[in-house]
N, C-alpha and C positions, 0 to 999 in steps of 0.2 A: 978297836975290837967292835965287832958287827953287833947290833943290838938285834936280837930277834922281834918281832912285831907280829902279832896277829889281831885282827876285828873279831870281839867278841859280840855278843849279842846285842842289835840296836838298842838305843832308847824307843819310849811309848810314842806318838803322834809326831815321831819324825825329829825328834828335839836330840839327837845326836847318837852315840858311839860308847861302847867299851871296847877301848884299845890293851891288849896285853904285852907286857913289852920282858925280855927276858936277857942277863947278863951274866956272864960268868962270872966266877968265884963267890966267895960265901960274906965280902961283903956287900954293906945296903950301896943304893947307886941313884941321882937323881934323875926328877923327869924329864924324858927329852922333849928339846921344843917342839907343839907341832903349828901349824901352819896350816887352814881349812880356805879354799877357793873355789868360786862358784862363778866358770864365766870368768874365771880372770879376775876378778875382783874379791878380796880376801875382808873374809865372814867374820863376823865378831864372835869370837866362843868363851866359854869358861872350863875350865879344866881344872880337878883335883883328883891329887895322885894319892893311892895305896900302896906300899911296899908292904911285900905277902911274908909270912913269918919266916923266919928261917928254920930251914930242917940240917939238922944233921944228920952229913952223907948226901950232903946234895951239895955238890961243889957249884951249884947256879943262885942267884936270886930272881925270883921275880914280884912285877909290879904292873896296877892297872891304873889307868888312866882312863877319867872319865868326860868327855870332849863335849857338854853340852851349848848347843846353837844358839846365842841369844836373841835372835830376832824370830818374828812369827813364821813358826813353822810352814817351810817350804812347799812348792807345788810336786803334787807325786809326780816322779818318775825325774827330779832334777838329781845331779852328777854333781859330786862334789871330789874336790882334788885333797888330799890330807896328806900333807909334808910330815915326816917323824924324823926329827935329828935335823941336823944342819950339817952345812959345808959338805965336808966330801962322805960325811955318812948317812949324807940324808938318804929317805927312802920316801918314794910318791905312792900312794894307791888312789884310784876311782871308788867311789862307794856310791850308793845309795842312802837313804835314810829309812827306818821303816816304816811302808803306809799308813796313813788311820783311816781307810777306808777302802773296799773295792769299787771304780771306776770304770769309767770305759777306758782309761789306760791301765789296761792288764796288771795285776798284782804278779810277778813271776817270780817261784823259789825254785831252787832246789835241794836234792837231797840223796845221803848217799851213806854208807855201811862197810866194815868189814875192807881194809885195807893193811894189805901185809907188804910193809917196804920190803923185803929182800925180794918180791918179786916185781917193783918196780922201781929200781933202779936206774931207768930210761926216763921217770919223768910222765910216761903216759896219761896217768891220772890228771898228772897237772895239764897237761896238753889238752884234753881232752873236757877240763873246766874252765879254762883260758876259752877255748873254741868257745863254747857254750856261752859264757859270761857274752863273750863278743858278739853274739846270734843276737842274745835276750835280754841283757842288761839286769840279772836276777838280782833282785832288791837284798837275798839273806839265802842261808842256804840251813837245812837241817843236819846237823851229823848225828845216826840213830845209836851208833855204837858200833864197838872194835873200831877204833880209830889208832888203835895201839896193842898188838901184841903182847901184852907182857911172861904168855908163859911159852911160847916158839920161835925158834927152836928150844927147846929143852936144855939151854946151858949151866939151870941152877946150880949155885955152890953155897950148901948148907953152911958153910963159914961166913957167906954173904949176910948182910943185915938186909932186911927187906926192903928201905928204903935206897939202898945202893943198887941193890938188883933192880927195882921199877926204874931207876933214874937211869942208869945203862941205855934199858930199850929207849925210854924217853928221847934220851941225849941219839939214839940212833935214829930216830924217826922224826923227831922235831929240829935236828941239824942237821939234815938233809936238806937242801936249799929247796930243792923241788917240790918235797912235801911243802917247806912252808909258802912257795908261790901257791899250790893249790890250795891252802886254809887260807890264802891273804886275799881269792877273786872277789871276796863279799864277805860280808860279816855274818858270824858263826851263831846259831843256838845247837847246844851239844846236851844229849842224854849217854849214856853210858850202856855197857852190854857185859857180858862176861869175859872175856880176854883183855879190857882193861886191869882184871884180878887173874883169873886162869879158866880154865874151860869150865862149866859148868859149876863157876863159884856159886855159894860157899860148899859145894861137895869137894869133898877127898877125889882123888882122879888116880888112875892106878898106872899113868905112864909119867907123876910125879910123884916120887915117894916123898918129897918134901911136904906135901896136902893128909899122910896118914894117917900126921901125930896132929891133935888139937889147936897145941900150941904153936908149932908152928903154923899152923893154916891162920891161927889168931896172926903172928909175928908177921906172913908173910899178904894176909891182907890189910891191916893198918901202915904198911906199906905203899901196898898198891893204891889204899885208899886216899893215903897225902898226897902220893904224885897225881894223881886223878884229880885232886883239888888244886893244887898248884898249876897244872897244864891244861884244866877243862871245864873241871864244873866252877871256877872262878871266872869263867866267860858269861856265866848264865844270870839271868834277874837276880840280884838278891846272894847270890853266890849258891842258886838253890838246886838240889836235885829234880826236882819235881817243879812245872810252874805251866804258868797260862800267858798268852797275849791275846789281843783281840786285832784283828783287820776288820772293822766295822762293814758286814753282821757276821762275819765270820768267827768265828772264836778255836783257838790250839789251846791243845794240852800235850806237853808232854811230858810222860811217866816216865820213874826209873823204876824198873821191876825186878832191879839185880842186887842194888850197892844196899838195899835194906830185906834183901831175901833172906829167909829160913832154911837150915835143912829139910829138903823134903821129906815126910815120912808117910808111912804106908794109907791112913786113915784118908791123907787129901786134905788134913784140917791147918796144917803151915803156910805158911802167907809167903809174897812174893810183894808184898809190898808192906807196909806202917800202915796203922790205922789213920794216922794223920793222913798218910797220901790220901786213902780211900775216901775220906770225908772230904779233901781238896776236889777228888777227881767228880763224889757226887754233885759235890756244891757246884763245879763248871757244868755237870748237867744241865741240872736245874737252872740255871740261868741263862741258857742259851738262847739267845734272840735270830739266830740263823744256823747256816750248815754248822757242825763244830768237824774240825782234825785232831784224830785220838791219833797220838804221834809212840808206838810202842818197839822197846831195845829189842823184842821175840814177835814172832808173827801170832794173831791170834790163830789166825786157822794154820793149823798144825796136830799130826797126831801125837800121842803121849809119846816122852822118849824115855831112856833108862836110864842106867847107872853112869851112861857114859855122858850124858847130857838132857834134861829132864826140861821139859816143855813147861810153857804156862799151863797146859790141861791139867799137868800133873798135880798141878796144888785144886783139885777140886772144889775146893769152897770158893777162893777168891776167883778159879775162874768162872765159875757160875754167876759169881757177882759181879764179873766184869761185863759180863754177859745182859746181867737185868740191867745195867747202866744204858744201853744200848735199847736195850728194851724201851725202857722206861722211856727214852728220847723221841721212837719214833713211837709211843702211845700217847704223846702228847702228855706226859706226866712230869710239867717242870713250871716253874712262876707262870709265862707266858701262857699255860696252858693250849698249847701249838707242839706237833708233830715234826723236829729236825732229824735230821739223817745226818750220822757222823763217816767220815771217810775216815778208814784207819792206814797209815802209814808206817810200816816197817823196814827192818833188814836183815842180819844174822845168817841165814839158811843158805849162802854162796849161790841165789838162787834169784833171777829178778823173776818177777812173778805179778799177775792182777788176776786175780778170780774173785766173786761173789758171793756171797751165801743168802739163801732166798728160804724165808719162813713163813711166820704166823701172821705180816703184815702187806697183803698184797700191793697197800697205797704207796708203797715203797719200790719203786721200779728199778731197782738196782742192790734191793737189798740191803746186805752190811758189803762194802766195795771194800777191799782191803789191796792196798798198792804197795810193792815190796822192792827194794832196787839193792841189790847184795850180789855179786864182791866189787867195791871201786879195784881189788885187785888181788886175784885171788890167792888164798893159800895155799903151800904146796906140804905136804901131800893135801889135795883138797876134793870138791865136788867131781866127777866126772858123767856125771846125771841129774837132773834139776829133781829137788825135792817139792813132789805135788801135795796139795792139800787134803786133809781127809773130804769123802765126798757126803757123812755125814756129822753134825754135833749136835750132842744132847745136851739140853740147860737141865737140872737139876738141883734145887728149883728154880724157875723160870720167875718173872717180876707179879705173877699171879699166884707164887707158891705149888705151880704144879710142874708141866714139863713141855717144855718146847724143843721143837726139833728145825736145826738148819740145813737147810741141804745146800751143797755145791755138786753140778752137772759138769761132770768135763767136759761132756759136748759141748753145753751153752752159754758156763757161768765162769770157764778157766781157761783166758785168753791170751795168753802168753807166759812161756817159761824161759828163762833161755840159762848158762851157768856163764857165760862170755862178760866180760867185765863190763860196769852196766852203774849210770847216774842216772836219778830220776829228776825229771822236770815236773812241776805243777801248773800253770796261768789260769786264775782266777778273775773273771769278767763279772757285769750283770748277767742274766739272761733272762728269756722269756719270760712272766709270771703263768701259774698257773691256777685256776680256781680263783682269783685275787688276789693270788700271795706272791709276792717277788722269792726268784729262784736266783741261786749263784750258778753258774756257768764253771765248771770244774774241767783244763785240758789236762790228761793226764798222759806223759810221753816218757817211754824207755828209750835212754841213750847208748849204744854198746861202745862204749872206750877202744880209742885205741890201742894194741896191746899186742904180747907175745902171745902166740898161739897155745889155746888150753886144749888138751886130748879131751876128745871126743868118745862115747860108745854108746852115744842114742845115736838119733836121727837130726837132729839140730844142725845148718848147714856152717860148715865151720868158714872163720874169715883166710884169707889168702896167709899160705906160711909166709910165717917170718914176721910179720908185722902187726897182725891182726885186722889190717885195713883200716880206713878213716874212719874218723866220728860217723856212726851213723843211728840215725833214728829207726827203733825195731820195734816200736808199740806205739800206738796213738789213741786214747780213747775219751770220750766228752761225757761228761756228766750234767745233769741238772739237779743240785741239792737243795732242798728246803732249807 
């Protein structure tokens, strides 16, 4: 019987691996052996294994395996070979380890959102990560969310127990072999979106009547939420929803702004995230020593949406105050007392997308940059026009207590849209300094997947029927962040 294997989130300064490894039925199972090479010559490591609780209704178990490097951490950008299993079920990956510093050997990720197997069936996803892996050697990759459908198509059966129903899709999406060659080209750090619960969780949604009654929406998310922890957020630091790493002087964060959301309601005063996050996400402010990546499951630029799917804008306190965190960064209001610019990275909207917002801080030549790469494969019924960004937003109040105004120019500041299936790359370099202060070098590149052809009724030039045409690169932009 085939062990499933996925690379979850590296260790800190390159000191090893979470490997997630998963088997049928509902008893416990030991660890397999693995086997780490470097050059042919086999690495000394230490490994200890967790077997994950068992759920009833989940005819699978799983367990993680932690594969730490014993010897002084490696030189960036070395390759290492990791055996899992033996004899004839062993299984090889190439990995990385993750940087402790940006270099003149390029830091490369990527990153990628919103993936609906029933319409990649063929593989293209993974085709089309495999390519890319082979171009750039990406040390890690982000997944922002929807990485799993759990409410489309709509086959609920109110007799189903919630955790039966999320394990179904699971079991369709995660045994698919192809999916998991494209979660195995590099190791994972995963945040979560609303279709790992249902569209516009925790709202009631009016094309599931399952979501009407309370109780079930309670039933049917504690559900969603174990398999979510069983398949994803047990990849991440800590087993956390929320967390930080640092690529020395760079620093991530990424938010979950779903799996502890509020009902929305009219005032704007319901939170999209815990108080806890918000204190994590100030304190990574504040202590930024370089550019930071605010890594978000919803785009921030986006306008208010409704009952059918309700935006970050919509909770108006907290996004005001996601707002002054940004502020706060580039006025130079953190330990360092130094001005960084945070690059925000996204996906959700089936829309890959980069545009700017330019306001009250002109020492900022790029603004708030926000990079968006949605659908690795899109859903159907889905986009048929790329959803653009408002062209203006109001803070209310702003990190001075009064009101700040962002603007995005379509002419100048919103430089690619496209709805074509679409992975984003990142390559992180030194670059120039400025004033005396060293600057990061940020490439930022849209990839368009290979793929079945999605209908068209803008102006977007569509790729050749039938296939979607090869990997190709549709955006290229350079940054220089503080």
């Amino acid at each position: 019987m085939k062990l499933w294997v996925i690379p979850g989130a590296p260790f800190p300064d390159g000191q090893g691996w979470r490997i997630w490894c998963s088997q049928k039925g509902e008893g416990g199972f030991a660890p397999p052996p693995i086997e780490v090479r470097q050059g042919g010559r086999i690495v000394s490591v230490e490994t200890e294994w967790r077997l994950l609780p068992q759920l009833p209704g989940l005819k699978r178990r799983m367990g993680l395996c932690s594969v730490q490097l014993q010897a002084s951490p490696p030189p960036q950008g070395a390759l290492f070979h990791i055996q899992v299993g033996s004899n004839g079920d062993a299984q090889t990956f190439i990995w990385s380890t993750l940087p402790r510093q940006v270099t003149d050997h390029r830091v490369t990720f990527l990153f990628a959102s919103c993936f609906w197997q029933n319409n990649d069936r063929d593989g293209y996803y993974r085709a089309g990560l495999q390519d890319l892996q082979r171009q750039f050697a990406s040390q890690f990759k982000l997944l922002v969310g929807d990485q799993v459908y759990g409410d489309w198509p709509n086959n609920w059966d109110l007799g189903d127990d919630g955790i039966e129903l999320y394990a179904k899709r699971y079991q369709q999406y995660w045994g698919d072999e192809y999916y998991r060659e494209a979660l195995q080209t590099c190791p994972n750090f995963v945040t979560c979106d609303d279709h790992e619960y249902w569209n516009d969780y925790p709202e009631k949604q009016v094309h599931l009547p399952q979501t009407w009654d309370p109780k079930n929406r309670q039933k049917y998310g504690r559900g969603a939420e174990e398999l979510y922890y069983q398949y994803q957020r047990c990849l991440n630091p800590d087993d956390a929803r929320w967390y930080a790493f640092t690529i020395d002087p760079v620093s991530f964060f990424l938010a979950d702004t779903r799996s502890e959301r509020e009902e929305c309601n009219d005032t704007g005063s319901s939170h999209f995230m815990s108080e806890q996050q918000w204190n994590a996400l100030e304190a990574w402010q504040q202590g930024l020593t370089g550019p930071g990546v605010l890594v978000l499951g919803q785009p921030l630029f986006q306008k208010d949406g409704d009952y059918k799917d309700h935006s970050l804008s919509n909770f108006k306190e907290d996004y005001a105050r996601l707002w002054r965190v940004l502020e706060r960064s580039f006025a130079g209001d953190n330990a360092e007392h130094q001005p960084h610019d945070i690059l925000i990275l996204s996906g959700d909207i089936h829309t890959g997308r980069y545009a700017e917002a330019h306001g009250p801080f002109p020492d900022a030549p790029y603004g708030v940059p926000e990079f968006i790469a949605s659908p690795a494969a899109m859903i159907s019924p889905g986009n048929t026009k790329p959803e653009a960004p408002p062209e203006r937003i109001r803070v209310r109040p702003n990190a001075n207590g009064g009101e700040s105004i962002w603007a995005i120019d379509p002419q100048k500041h919103l430089e690619i849209m496209t709805i074509q299936n679409n992975v984003g790359l990142v390559r992180m370099s030194p670059g120039s300094a400025l004033g005396g202060r060293s600057r990061i070098r940020f490439e930022l590149e849209l990839w368009r997947l290979p793929a079945k052809l999605i209908q068209l009724d803008w102006d977007e030039e569509a790729p050749p029927q039938g296939t979607g045409g090869p990997l190709k690169q549709v955006f290229k932009k350079e940054l220089l962040l503080r």
